[in-house]
Residue frames as qw, qx, qy, qz and C-alpha x, y, z in Angstrom:
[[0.256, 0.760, -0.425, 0.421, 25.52, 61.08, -25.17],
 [0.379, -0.577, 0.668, -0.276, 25.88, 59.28, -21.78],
 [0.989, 0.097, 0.076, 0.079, 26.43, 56.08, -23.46],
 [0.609, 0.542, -0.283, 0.505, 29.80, 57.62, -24.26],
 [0.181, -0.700, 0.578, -0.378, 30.69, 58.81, -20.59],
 [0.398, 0.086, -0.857, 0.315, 32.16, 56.87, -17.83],
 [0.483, -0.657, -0.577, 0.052, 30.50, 55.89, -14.74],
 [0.502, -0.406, -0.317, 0.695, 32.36, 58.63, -13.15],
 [0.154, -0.201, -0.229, -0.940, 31.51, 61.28, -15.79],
 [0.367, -0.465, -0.589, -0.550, 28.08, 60.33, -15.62],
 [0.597, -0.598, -0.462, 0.269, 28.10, 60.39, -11.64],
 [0.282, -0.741, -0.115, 0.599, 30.06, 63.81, -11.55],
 [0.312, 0.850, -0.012, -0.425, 29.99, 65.39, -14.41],
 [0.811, 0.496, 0.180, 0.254, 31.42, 65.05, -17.69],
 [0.157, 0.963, -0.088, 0.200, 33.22, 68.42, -17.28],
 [0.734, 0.072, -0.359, 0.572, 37.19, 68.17, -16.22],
 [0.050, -0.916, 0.076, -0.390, 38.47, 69.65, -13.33],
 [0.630, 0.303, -0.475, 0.535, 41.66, 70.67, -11.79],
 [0.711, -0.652, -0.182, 0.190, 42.66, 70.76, -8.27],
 [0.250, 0.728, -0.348, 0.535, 45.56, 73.71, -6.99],
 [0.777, -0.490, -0.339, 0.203, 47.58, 72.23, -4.22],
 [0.005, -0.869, 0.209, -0.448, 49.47, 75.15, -2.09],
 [0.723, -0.226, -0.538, 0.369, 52.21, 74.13, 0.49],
 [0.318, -0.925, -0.089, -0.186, 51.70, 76.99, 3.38],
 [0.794, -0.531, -0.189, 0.228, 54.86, 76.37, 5.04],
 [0.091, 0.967, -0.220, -0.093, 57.15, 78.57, 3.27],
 [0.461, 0.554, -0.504, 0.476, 61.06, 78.95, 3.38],
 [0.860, -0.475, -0.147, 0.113, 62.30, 77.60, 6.87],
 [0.488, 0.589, -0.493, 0.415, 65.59, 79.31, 7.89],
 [0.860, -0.504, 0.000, 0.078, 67.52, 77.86, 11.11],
 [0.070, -0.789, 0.558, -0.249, 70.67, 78.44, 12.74],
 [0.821, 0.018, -0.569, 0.046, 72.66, 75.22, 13.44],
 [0.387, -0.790, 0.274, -0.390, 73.12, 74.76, 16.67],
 [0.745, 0.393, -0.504, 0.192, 76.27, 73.27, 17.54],
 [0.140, -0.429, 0.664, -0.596, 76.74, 73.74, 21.52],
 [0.751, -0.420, -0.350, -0.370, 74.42, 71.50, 22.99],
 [0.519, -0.538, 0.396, -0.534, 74.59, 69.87, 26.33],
 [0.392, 0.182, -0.877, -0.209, 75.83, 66.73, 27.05],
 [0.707, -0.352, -0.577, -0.206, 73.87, 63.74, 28.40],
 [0.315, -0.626, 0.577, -0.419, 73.84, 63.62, 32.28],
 [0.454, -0.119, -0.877, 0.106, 74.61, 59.83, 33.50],
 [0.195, -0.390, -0.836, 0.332, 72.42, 59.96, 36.49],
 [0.391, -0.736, -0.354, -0.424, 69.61, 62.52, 38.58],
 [0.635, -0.391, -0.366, 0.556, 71.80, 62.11, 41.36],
 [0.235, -0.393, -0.041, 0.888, 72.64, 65.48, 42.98],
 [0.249, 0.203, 0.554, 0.768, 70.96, 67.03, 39.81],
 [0.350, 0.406, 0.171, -0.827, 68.60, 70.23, 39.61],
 [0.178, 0.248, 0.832, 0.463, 65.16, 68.85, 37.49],
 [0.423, 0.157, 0.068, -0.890, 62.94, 71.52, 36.21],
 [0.328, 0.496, 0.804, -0.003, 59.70, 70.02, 35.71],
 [0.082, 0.337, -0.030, -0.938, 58.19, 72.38, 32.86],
 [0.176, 0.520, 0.815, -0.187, 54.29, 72.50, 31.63],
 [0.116, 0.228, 0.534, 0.806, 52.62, 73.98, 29.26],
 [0.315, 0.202, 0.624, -0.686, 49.10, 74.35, 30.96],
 [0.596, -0.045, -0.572, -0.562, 47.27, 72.62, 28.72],
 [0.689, -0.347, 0.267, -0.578, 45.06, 70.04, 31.20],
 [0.982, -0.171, 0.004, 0.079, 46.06, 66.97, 33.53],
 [0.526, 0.714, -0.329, 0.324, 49.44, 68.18, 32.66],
 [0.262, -0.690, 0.400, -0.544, 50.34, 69.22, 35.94],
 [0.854, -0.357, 0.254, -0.282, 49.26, 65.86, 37.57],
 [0.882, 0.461, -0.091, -0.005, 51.39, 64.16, 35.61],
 [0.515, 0.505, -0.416, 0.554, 54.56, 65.90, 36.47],
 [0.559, -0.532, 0.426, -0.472, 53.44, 66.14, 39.87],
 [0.945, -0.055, 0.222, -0.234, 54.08, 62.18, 39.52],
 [0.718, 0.479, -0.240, 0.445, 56.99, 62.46, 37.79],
 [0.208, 0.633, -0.519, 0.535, 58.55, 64.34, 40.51],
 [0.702, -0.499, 0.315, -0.399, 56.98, 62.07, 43.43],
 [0.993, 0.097, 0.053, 0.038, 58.65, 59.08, 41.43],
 [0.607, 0.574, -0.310, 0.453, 62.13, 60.92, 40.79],
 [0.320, -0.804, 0.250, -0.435, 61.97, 62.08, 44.57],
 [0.725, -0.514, 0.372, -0.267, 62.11, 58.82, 45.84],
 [0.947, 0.185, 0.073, 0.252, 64.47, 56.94, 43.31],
 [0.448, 0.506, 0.089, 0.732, 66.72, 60.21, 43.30],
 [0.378, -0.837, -0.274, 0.284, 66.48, 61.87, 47.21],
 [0.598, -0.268, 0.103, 0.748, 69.78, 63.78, 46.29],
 [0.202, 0.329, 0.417, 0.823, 68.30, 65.34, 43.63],
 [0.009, -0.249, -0.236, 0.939, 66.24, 69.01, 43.30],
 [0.231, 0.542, 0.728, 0.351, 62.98, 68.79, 41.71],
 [0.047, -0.242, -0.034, 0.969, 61.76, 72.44, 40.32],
 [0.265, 0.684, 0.669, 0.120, 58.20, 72.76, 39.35],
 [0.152, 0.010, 0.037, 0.988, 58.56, 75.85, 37.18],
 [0.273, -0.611, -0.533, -0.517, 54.69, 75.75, 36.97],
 [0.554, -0.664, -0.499, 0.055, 54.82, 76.51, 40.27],
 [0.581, -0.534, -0.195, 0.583, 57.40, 78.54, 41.35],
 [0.200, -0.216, 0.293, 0.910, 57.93, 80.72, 38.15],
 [0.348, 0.530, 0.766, 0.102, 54.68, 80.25, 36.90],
 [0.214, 0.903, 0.089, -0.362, 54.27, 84.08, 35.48],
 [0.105, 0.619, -0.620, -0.470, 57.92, 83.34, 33.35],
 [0.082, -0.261, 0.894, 0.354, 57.29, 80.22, 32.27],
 [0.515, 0.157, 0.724, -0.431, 53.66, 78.85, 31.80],
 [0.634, 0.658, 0.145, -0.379, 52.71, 80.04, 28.73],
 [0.746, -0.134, 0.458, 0.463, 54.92, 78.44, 26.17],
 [0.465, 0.693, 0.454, 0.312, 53.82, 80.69, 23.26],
 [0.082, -0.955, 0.048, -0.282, 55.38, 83.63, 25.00],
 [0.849, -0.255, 0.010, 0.463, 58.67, 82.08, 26.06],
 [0.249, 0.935, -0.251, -0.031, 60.84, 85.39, 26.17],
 [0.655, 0.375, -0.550, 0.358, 64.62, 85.02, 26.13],
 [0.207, -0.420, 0.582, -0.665, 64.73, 86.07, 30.19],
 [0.897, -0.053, 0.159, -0.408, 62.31, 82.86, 30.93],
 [0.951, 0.189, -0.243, 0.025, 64.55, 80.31, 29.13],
 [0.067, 0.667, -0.525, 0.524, 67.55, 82.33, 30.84],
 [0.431, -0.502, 0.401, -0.634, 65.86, 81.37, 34.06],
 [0.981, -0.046, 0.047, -0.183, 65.18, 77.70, 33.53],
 [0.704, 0.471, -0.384, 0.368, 68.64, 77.23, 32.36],
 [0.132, 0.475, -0.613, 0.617, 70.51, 78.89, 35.51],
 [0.620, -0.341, 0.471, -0.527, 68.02, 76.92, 38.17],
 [0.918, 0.255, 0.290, -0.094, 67.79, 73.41, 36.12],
 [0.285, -0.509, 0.755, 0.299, 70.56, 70.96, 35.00],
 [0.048, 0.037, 0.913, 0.404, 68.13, 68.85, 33.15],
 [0.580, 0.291, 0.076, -0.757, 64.06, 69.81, 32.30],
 [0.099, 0.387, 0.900, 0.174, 61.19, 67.18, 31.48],
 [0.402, 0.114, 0.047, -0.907, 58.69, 69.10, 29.81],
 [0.237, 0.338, 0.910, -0.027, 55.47, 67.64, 29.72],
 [0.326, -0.308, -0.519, -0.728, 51.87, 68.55, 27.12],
 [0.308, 0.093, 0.609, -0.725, 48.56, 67.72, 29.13],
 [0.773, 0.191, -0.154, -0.585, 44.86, 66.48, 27.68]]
């Protein structure tokens, strides 16, 4: 009888089998969001939250981003919310609606940065 299989029967089995592929992701509903913000043309004058996830090295990073925007962009406001809000805003997974409130009314434009 394994003169009649294939090399592949004969290496896993003669027997057929079937594979169930599930996609987990569900139904997606979204709201279009049609206000946005427009581009700013410069940093001049301009309030920049810096905003961090705390995942590591992050921090150093945007600590470099704002030592590089300070000095191409003196006019401008650099906001390290890790630092200054760092109970409303660190944790991204727990972003209430009074946290994004707060970045919005101190910050004209936000660089958010990962970390690792």
């Amino acid at each position: 009888m394994a003169e009649n299989l294939s090399r592949r029967e004969q290496i896993f089995g003669a027997k057929s089998r079937t594979t169930q592929v599930y996609n987990p992701t569900g139904a997606v509903m979204a709201e279009r969001i049609t206000d946005f913000k427009s581009r700013i043309d410069s940093f001049d004058g301009k309030r920049i939250g810096l905003l961090w996830n705390s995942k590591p090295n992050g921090d150093f990073y945007l600590n470099r981003v704002a030592e590089l925007l300070s000095q191409r962009f003196p006019s401008s406001k650099i906001i390290k919310f890790y630092e200054t809000h760092a109970a409303e805003t660190a944790n991204p997974d727990k972003k209430s609606d009074a946290a994004l409130d707060l970045i919005v009314q101190n910050a004209d434009v936000v660089i958010a940065a990962q970390g690792d």
